[in-house]
C-alpha positions as CSV (number, residue, x, y, z in Angstrom):
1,X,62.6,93.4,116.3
2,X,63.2,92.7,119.5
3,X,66.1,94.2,121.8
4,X,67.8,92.6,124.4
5,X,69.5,95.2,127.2
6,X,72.7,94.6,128.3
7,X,73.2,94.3,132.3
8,X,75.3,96.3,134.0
9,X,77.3,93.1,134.9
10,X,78.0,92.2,131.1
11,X,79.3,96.4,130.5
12,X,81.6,95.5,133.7
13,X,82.5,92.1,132.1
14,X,83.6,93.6,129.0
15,X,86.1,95.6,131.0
16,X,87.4,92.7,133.4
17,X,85.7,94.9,135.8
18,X,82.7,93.7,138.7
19,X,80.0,95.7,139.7
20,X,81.5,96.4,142.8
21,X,83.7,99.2,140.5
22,X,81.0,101.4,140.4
23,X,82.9,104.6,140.2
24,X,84.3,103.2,137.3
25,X,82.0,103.9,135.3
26,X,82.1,107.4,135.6
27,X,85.9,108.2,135.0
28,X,85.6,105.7,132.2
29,X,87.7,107.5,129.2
30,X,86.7,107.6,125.7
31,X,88.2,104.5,124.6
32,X,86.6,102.4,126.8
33,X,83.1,104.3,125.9
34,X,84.2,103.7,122.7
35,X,84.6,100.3,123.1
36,X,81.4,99.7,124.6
37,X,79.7,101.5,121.4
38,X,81.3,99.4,119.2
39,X,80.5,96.1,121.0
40,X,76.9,97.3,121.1
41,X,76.7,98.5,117.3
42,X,78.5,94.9,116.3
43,X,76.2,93.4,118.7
44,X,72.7,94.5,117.1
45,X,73.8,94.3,113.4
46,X,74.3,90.3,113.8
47,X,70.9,89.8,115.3
């Protein structure tokens, strides 16, 4: 199986954000954390 990473750039994407928002991802709250696991779970079950 092989896994595919997912940029930093496509995690900003997903929140309308750019990488220029790096502090972001630190104060991210847990929906948005949430949202990303869920993406990523839905993400590697369809390959």
């Amino acid at each position: 199986m092989m896994s595919e990473k997912l940029t930093l750039s496509e995690l900003f994407a997903l929140f309308g954000r750019t990488t220029d928002d790096t502090r972001w991802v630190g104060s991210a709250d847990s929906e948005e954390y949430l949202a990303v696991v869920t993406y990523l779970v839905q993400r590697s079950s369809t390959r």
